[in-house]
FIVEX-857517 format. One record per atom (N, C-alpha, C, CB): residue number from 1; residue in one letter; atom name; x, y, z. Coordinates in steps of 0.1 Angstrom, whole numbers, plus 5000, padded with zeros to 4 digits. Each point is the difference from the previous one (the first is absolute). Glycine has a CB too. Layout:
N
<node><nr>NUM</nr><rest>A</rest><atom>CA</atom><X>X</X><Y>Y</Y><Z>Z</Z></node>
...
// end
This chain:
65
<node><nr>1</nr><rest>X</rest><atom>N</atom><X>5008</X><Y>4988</Y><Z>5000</Z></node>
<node><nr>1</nr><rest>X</rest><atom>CA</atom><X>4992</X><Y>5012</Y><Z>5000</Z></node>
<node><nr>1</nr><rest>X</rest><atom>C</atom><X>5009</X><Y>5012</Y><Z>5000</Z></node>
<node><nr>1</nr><rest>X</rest><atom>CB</atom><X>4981</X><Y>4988</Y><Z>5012</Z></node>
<node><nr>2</nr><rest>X</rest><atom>N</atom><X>5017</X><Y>5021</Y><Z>4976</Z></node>
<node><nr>2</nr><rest>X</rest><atom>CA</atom><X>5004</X><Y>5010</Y><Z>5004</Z></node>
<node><nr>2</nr><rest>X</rest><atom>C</atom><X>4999</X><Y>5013</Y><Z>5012</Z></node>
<node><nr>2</nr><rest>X</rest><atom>CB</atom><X>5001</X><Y>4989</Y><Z>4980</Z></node>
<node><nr>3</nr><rest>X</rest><atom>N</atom><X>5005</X><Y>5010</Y><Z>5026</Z></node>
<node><nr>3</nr><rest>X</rest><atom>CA</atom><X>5000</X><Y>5015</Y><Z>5013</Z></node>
<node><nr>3</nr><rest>X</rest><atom>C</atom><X>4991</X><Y>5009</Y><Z>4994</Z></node>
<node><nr>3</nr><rest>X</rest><atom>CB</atom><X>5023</X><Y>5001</Y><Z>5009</Z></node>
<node><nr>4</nr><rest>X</rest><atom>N</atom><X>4983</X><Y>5008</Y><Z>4981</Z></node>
<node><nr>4</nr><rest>X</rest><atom>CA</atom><X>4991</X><Y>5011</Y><Z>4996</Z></node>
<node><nr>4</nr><rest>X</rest><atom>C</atom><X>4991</X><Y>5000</Y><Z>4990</Z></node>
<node><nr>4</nr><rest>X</rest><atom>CB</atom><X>5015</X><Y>5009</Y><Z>5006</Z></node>
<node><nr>5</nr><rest>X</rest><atom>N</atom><X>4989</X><Y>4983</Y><Z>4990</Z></node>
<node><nr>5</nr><rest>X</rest><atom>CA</atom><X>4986</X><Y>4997</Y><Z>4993</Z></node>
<node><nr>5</nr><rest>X</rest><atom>C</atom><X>4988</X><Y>4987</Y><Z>4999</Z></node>
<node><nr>5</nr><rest>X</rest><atom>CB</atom><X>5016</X><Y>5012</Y><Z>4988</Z></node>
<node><nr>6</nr><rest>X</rest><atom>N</atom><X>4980</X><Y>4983</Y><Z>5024</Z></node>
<node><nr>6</nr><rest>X</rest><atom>CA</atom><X>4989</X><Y>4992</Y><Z>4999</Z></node>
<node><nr>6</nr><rest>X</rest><atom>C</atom><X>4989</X><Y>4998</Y><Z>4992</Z></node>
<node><nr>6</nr><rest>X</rest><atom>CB</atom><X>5008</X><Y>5003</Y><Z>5014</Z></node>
<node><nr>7</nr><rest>X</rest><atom>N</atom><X>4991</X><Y>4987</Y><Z>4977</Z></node>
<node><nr>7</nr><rest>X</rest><atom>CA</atom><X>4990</X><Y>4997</Y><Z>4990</Z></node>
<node><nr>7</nr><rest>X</rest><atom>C</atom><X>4985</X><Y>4996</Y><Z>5014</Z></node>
<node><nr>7</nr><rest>X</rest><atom>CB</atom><X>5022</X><Y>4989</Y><Z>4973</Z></node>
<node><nr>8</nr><rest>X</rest><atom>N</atom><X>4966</X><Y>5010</Y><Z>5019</Z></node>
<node><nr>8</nr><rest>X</rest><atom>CA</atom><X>4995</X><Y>4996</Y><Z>5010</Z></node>
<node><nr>8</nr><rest>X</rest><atom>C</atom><X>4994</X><Y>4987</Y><Z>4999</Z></node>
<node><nr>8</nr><rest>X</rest><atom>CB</atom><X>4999</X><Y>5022</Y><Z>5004</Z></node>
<node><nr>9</nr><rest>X</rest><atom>N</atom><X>5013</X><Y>4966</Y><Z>4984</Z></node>
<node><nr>9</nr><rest>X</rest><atom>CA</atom><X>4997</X><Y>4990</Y><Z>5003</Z></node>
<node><nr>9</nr><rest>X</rest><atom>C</atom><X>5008</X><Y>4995</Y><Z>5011</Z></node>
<node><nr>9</nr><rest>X</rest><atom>CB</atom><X>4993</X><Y>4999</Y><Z>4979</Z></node>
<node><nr>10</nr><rest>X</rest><atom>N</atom><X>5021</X><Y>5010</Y><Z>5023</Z></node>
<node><nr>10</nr><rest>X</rest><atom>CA</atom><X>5010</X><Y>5001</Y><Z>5014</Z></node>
<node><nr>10</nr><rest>X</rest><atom>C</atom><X>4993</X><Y>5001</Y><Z>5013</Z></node>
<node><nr>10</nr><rest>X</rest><atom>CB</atom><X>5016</X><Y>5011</Y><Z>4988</Z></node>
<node><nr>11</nr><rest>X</rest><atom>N</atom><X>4976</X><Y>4996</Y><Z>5010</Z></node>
<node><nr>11</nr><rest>X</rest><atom>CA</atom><X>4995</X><Y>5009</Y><Z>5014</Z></node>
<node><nr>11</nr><rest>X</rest><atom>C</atom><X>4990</X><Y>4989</Y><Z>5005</Z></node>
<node><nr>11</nr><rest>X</rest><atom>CB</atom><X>5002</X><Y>5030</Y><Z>4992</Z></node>
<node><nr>12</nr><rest>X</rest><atom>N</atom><X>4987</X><Y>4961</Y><Z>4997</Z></node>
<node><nr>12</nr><rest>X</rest><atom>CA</atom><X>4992</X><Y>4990</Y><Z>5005</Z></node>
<node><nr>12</nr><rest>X</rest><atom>C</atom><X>5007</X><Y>4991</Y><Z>5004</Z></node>
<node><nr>12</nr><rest>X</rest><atom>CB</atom><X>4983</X><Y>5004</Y><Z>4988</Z></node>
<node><nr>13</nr><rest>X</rest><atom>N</atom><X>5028</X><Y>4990</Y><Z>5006</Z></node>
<node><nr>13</nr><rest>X</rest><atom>CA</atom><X>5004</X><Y>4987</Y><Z>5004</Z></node>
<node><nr>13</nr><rest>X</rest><atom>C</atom><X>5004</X><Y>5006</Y><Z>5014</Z></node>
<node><nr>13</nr><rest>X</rest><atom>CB</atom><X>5008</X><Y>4985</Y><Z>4975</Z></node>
<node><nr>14</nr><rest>X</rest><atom>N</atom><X>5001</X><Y>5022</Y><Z>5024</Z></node>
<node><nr>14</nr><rest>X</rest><atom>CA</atom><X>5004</X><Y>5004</Y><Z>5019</Z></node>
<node><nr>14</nr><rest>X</rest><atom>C</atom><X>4985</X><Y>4997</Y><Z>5005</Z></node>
<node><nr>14</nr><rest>X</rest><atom>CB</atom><X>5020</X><Y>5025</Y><Z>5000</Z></node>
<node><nr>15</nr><rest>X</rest><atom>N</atom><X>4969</X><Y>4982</Y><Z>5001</Z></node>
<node><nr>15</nr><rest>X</rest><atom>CA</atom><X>4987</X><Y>5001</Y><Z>5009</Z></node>
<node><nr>15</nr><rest>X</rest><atom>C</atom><X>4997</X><Y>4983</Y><Z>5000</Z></node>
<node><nr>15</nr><rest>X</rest><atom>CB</atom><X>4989</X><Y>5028</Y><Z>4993</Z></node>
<node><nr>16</nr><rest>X</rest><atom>N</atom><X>5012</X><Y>4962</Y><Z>4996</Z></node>
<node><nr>16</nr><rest>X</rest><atom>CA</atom><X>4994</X><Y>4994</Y><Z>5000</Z></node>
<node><nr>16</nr><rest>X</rest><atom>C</atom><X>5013</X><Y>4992</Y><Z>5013</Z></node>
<node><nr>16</nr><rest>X</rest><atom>CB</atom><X>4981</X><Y>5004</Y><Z>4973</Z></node>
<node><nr>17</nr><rest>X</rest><atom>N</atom><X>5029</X><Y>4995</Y><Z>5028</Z></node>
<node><nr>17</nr><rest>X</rest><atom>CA</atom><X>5016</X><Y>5000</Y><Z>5009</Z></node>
<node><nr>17</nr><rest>X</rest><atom>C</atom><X>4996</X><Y>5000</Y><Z>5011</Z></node>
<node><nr>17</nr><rest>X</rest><atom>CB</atom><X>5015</X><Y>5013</Y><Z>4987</Z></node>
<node><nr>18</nr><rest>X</rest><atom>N</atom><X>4982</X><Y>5002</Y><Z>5012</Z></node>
<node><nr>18</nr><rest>X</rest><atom>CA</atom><X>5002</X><Y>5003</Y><Z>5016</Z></node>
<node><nr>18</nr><rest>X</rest><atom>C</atom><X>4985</X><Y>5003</Y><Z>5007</Z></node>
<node><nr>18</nr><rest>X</rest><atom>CB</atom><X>5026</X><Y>5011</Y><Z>4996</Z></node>
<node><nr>19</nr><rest>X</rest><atom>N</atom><X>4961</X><Y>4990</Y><Z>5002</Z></node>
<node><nr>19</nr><rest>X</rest><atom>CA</atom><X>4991</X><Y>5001</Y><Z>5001</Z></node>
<node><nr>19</nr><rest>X</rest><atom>C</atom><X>4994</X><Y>4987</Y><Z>5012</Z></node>
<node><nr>19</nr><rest>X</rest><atom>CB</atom><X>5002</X><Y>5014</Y><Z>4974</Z></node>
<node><nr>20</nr><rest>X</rest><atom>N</atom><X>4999</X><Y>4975</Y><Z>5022</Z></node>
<node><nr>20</nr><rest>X</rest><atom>CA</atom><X>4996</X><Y>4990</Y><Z>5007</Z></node>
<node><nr>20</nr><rest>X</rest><atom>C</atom><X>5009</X><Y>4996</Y><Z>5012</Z></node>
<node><nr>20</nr><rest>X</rest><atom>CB</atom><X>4990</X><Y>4995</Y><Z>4980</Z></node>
<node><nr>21</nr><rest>X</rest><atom>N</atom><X>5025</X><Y>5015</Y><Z>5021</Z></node>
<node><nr>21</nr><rest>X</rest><atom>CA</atom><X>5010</X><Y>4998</Y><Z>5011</Z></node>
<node><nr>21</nr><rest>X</rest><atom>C</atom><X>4997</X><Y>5008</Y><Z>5007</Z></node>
<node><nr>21</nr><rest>X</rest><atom>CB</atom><X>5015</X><Y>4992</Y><Z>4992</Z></node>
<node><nr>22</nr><rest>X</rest><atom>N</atom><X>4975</X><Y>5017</Y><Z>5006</Z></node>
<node><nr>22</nr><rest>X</rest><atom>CA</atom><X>5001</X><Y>5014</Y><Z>5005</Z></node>
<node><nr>22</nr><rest>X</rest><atom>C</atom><X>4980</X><Y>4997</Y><Z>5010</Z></node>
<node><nr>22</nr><rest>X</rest><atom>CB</atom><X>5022</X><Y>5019</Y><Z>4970</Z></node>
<node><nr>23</nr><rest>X</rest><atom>N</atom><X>4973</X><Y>4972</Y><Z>5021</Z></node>
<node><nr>23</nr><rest>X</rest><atom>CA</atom><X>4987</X><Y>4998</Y><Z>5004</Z></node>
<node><nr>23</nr><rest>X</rest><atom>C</atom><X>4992</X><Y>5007</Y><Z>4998</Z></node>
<node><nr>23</nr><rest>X</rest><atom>CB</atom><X>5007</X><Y>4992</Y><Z>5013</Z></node>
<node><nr>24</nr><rest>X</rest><atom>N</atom><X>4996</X><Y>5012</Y><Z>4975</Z></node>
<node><nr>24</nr><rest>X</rest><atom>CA</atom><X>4989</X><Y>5014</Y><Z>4996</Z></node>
<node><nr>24</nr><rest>X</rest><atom>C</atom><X>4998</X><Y>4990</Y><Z>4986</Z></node>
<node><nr>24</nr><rest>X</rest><atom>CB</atom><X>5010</X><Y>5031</Y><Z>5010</Z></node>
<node><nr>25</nr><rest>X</rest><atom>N</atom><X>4975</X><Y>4973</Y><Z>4987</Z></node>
<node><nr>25</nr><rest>X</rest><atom>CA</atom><X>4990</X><Y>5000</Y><Z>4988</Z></node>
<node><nr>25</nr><rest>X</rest><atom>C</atom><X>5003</X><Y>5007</Y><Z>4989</Z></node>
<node><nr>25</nr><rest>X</rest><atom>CB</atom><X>4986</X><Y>4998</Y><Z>5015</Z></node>
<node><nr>26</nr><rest>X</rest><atom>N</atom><X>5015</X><Y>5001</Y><Z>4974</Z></node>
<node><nr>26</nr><rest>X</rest><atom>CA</atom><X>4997</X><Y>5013</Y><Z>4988</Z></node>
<node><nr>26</nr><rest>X</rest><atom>C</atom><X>4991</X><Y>4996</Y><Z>4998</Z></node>
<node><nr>26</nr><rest>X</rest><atom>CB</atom><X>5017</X><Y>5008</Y><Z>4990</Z></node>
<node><nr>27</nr><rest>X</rest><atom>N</atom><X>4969</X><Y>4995</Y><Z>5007</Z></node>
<node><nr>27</nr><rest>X</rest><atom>CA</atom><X>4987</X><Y>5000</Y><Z>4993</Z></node>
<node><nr>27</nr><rest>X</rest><atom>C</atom><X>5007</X><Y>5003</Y><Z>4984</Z></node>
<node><nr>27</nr><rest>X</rest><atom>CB</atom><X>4981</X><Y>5009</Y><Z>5023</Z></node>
<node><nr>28</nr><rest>X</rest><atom>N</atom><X>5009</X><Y>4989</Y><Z>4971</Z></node>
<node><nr>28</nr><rest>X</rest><atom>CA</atom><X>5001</X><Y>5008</Y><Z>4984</Z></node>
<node><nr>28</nr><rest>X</rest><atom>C</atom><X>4997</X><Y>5009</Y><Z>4999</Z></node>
<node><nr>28</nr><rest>X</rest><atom>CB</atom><X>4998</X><Y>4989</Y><Z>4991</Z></node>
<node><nr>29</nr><rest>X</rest><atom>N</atom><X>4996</X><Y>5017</Y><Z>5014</Z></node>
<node><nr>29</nr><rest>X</rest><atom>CA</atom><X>4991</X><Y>5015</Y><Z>5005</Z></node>
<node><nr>29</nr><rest>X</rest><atom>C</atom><X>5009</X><Y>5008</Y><Z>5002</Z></node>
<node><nr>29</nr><rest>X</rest><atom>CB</atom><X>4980</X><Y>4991</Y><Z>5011</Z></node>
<node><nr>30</nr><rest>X</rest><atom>N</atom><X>5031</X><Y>5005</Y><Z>5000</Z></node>
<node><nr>30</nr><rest>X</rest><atom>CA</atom><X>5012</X><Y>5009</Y><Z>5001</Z></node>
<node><nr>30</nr><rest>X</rest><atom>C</atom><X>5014</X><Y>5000</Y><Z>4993</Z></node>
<node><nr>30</nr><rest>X</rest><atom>CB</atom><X>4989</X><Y>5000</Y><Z>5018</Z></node>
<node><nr>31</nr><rest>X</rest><atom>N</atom><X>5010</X><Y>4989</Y><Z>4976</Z></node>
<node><nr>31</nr><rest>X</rest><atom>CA</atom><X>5017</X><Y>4997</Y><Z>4997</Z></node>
<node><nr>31</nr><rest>X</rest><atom>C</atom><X>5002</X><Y>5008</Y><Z>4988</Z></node>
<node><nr>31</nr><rest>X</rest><atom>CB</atom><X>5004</X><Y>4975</Y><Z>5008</Z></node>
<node><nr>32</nr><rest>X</rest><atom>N</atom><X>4991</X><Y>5028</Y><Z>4983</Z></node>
<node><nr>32</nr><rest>X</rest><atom>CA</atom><X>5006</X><Y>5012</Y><Z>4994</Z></node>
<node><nr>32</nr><rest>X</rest><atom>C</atom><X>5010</X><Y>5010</Y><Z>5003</Z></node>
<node><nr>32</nr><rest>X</rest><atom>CB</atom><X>4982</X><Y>4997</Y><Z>4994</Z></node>
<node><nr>33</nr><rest>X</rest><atom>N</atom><X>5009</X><Y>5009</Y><Z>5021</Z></node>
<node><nr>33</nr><rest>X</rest><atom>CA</atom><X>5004</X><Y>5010</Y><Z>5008</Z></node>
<node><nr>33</nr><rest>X</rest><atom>C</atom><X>5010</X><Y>4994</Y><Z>5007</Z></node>
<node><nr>33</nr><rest>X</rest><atom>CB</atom><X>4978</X><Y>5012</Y><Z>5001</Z></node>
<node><nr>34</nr><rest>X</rest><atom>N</atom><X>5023</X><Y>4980</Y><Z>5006</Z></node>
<node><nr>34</nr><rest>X</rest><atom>CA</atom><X>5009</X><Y>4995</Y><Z>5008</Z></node>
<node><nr>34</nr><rest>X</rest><atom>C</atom><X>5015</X><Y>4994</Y><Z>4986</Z></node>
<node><nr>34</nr><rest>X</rest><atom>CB</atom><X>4976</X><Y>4991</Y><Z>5024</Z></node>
<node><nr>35</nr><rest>X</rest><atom>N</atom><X>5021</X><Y>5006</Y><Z>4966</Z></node>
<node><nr>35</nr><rest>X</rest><atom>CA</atom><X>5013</X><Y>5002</Y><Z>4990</Z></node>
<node><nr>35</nr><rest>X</rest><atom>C</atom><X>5004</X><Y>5013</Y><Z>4999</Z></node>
<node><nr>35</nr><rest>X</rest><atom>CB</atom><X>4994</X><Y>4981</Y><Z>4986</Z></node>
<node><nr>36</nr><rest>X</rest><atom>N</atom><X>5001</X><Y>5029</Y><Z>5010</Z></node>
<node><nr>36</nr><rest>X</rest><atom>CA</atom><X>5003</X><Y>5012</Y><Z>4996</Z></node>
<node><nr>36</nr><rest>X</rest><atom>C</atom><X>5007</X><Y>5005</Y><Z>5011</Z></node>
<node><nr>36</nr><rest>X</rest><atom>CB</atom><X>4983</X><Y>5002</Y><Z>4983</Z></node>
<node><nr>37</nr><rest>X</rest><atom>N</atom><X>5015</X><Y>4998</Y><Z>5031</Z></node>
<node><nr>37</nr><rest>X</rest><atom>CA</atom><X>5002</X><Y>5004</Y><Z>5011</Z></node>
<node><nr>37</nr><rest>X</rest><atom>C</atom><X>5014</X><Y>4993</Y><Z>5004</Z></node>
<node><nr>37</nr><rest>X</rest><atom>CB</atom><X>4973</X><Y>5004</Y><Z>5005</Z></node>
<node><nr>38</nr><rest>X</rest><atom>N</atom><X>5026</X><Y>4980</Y><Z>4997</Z></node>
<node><nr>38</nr><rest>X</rest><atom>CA</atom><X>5010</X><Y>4996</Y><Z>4995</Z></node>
<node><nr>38</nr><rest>X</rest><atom>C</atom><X>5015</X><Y>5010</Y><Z>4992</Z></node>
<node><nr>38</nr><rest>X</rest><atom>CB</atom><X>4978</X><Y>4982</Y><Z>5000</Z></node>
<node><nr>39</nr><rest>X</rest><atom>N</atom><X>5015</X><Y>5013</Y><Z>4985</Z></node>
<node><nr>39</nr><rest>X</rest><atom>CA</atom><X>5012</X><Y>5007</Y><Z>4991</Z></node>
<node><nr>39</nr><rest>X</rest><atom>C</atom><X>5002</X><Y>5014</Y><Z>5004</Z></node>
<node><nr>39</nr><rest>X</rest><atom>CB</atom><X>4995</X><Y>4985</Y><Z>4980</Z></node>
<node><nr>40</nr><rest>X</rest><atom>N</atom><X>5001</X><Y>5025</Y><Z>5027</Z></node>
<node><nr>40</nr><rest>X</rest><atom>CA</atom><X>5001</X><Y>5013</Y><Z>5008</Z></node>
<node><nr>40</nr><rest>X</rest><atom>C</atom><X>5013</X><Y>4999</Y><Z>5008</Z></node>
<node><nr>40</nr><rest>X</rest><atom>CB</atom><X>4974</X><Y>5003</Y><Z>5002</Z></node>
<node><nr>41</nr><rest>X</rest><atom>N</atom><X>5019</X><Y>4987</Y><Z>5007</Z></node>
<node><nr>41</nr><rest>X</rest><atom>CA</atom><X>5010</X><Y>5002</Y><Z>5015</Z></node>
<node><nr>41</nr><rest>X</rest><atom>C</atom><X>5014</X><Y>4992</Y><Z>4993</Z></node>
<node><nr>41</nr><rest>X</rest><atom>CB</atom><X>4979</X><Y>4998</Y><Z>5025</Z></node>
<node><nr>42</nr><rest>X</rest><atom>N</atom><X>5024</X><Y>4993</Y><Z>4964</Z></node>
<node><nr>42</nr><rest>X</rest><atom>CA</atom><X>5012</X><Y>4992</Y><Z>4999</Z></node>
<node><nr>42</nr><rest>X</rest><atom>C</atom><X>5006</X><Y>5013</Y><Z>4989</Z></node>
<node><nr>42</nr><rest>X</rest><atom>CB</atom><X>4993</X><Y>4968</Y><Z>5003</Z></node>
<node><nr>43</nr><rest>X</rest><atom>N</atom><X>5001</X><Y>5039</Y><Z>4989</Z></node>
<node><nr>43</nr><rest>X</rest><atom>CA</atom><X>5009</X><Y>5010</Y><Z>4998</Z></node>
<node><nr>43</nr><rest>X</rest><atom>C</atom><X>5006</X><Y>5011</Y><Z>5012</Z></node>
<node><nr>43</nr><rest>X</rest><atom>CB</atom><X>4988</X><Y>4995</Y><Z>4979</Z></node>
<node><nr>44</nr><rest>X</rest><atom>N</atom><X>5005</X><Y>5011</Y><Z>5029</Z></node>
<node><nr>44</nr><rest>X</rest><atom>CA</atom><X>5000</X><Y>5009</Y><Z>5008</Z></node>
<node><nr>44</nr><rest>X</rest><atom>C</atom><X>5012</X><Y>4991</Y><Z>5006</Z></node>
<node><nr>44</nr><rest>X</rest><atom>CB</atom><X>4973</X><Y>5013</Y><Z>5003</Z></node>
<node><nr>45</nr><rest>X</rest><atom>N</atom><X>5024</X><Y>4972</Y><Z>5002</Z></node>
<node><nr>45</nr><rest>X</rest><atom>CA</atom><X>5016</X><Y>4996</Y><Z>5010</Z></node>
<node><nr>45</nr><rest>X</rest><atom>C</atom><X>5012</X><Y>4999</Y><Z>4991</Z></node>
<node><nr>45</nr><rest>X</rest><atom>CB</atom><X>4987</X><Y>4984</Y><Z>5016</Z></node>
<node><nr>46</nr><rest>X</rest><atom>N</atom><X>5009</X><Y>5015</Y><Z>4972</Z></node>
<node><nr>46</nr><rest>X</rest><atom>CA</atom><X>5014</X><Y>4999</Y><Z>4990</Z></node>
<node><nr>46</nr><rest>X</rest><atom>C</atom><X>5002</X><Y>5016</Y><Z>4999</Z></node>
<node><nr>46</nr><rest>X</rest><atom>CB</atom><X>4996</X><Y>4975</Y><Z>4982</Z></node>
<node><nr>47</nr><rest>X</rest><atom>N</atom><X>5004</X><Y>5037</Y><Z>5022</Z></node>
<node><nr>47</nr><rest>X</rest><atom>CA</atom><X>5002</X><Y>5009</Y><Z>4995</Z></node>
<node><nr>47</nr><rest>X</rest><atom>C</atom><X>5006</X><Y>5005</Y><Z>5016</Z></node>
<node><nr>47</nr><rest>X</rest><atom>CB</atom><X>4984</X><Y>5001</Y><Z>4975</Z></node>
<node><nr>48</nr><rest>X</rest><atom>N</atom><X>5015</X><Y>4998</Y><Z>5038</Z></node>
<node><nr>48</nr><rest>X</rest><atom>CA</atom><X>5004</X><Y>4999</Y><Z>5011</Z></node>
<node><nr>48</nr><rest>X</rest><atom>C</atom><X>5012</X><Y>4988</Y><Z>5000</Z></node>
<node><nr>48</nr><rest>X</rest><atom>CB</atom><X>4976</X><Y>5009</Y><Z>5008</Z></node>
<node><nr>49</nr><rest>X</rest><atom>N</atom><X>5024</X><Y>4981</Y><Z>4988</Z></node>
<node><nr>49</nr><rest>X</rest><atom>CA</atom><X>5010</X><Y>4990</Y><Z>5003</Z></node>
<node><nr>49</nr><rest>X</rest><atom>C</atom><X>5011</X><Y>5003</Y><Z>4992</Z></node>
<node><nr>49</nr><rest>X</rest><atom>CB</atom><X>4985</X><Y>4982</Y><Z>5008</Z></node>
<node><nr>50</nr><rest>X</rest><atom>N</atom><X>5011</X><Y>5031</Y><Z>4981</Z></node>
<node><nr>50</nr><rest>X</rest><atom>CA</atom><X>5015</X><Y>5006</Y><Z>4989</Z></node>
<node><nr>50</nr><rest>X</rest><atom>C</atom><X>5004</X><Y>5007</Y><Z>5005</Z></node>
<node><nr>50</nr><rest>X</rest><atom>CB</atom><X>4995</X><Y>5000</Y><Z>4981</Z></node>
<node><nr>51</nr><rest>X</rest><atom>N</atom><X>4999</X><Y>5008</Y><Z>5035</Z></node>
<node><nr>51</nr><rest>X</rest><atom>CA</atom><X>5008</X><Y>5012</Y><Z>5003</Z></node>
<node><nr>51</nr><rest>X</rest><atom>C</atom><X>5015</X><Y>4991</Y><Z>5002</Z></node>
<node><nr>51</nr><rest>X</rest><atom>CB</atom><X>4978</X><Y>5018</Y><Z>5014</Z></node>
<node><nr>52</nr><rest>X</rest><atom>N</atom><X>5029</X><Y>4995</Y><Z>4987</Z></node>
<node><nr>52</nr><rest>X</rest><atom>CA</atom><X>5015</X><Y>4997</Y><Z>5007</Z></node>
<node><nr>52</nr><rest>X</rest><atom>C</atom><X>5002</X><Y>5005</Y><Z>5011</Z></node>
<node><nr>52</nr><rest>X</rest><atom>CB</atom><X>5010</X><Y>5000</Y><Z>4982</Z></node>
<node><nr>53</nr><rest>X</rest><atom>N</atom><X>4992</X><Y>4993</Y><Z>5029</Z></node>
<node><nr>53</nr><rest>X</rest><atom>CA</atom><X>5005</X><Y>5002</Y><Z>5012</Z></node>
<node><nr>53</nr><rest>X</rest><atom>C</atom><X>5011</X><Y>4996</Y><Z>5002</Z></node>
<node><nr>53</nr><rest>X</rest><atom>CB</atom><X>4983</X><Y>5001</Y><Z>5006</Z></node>
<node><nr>54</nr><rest>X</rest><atom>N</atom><X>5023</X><Y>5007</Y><Z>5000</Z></node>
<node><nr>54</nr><rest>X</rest><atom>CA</atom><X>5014</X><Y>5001</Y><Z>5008</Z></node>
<node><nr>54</nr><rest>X</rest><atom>C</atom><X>5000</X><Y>4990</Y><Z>5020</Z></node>
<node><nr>54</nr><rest>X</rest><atom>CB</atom><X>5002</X><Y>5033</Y><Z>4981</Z></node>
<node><nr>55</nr><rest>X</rest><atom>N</atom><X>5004</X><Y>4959</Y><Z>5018</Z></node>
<node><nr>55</nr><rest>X</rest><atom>CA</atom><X>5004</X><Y>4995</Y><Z>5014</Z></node>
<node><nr>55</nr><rest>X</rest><atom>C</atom><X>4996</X><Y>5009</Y><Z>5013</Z></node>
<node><nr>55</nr><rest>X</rest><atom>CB</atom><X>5020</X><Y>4988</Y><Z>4988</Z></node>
<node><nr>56</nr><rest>X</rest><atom>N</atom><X>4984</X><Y>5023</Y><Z>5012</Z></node>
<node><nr>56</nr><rest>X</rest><atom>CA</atom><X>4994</X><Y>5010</Y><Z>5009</Z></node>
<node><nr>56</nr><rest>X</rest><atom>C</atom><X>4987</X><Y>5008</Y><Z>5003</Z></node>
<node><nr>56</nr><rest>X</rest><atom>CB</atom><X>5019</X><Y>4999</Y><Z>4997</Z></node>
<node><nr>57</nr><rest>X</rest><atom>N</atom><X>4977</X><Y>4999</Y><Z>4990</Z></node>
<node><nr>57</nr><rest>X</rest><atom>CA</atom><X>4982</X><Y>5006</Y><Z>4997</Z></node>
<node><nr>57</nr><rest>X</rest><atom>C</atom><X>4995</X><Y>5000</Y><Z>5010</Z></node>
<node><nr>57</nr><rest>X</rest><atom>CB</atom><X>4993</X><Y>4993</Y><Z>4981</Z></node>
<node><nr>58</nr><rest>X</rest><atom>N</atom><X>4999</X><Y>5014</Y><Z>5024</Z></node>
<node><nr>58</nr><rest>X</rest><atom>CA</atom><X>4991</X><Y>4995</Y><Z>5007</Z></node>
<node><nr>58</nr><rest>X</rest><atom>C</atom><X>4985</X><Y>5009</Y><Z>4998</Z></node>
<node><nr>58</nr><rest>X</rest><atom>CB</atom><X>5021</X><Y>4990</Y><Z>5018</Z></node>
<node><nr>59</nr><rest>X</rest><atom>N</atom><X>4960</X><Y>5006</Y><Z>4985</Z></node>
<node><nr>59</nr><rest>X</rest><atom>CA</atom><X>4996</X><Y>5003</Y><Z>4995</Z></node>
<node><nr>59</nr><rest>X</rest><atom>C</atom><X>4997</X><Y>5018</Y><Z>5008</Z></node>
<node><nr>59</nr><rest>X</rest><atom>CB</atom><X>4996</X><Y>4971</Y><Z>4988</Z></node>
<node><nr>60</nr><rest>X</rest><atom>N</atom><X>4998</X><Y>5035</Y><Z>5002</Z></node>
<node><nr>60</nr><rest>X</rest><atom>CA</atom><X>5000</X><Y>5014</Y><Z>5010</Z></node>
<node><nr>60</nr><rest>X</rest><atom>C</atom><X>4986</X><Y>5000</Y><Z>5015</Z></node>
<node><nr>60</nr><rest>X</rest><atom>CB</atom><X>5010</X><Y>5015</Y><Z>4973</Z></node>
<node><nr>61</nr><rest>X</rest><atom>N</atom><X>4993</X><Y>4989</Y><Z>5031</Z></node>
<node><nr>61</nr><rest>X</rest><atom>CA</atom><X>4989</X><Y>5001</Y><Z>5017</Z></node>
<node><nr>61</nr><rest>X</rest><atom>C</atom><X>4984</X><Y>5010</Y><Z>4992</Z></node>
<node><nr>61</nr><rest>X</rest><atom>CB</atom><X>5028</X><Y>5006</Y><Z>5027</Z></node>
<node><nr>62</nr><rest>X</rest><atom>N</atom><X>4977</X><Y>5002</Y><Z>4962</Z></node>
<node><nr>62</nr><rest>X</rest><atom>CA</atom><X>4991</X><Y>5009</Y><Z>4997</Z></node>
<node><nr>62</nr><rest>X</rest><atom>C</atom><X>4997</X><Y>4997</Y><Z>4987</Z></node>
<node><nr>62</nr><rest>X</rest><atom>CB</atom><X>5008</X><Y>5016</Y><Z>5015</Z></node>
<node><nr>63</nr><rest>X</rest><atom>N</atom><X>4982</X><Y>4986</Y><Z>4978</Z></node>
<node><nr>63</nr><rest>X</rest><atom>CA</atom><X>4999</X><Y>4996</Y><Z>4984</Z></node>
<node><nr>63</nr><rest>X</rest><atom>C</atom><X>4994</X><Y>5013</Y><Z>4998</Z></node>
<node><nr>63</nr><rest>X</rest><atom>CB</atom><X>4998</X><Y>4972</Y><Z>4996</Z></node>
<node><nr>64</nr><rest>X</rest><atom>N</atom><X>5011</X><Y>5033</Y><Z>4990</Z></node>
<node><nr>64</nr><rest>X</rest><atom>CA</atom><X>4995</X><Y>5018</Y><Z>4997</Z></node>
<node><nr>64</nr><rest>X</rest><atom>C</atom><X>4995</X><Y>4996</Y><Z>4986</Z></node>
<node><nr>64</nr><rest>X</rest><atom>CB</atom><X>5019</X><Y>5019</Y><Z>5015</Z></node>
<node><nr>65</nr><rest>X</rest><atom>N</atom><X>4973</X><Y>4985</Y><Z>4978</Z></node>
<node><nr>65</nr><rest>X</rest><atom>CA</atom><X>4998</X><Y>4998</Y><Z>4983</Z></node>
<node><nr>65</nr><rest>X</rest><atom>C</atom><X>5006</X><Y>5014</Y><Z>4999</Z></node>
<node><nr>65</nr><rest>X</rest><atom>CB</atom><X>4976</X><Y>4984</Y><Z>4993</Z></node>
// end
């Protein structure tokens, strides 16, 4: 599977994976939503897990936009 780019025949096989370890249901009613939502958050973590941090980083106490 690609990180940044999840297909959402990627994103079902995961649900269909980890869904039943997790003890949760996907109806059909929702899994559309629950793929798309899916492929959301595995980009959003591939674009966080590219930052570069340095050994000493640490995160800030304050968050300013």
């Amino acid at each position: 599977m690609s990180a940044s780019e999840p297909t959402a025949e990627e994103a079902e096989r995961l649900i269909d994976a980890m869904a039943p370890l997790m003890g949760l249901e996907v109806t059909e009613t929702y899994r559309p939503g629950v793929v798309l939502n899916l492929q959301i958050a595995l980009r959003l973590a591939a674009l966080v897990a590219s930052a570069d941090l340095g050994d000493h980083d640490e995160p800030a106490p304050v968050f300013e936009a």
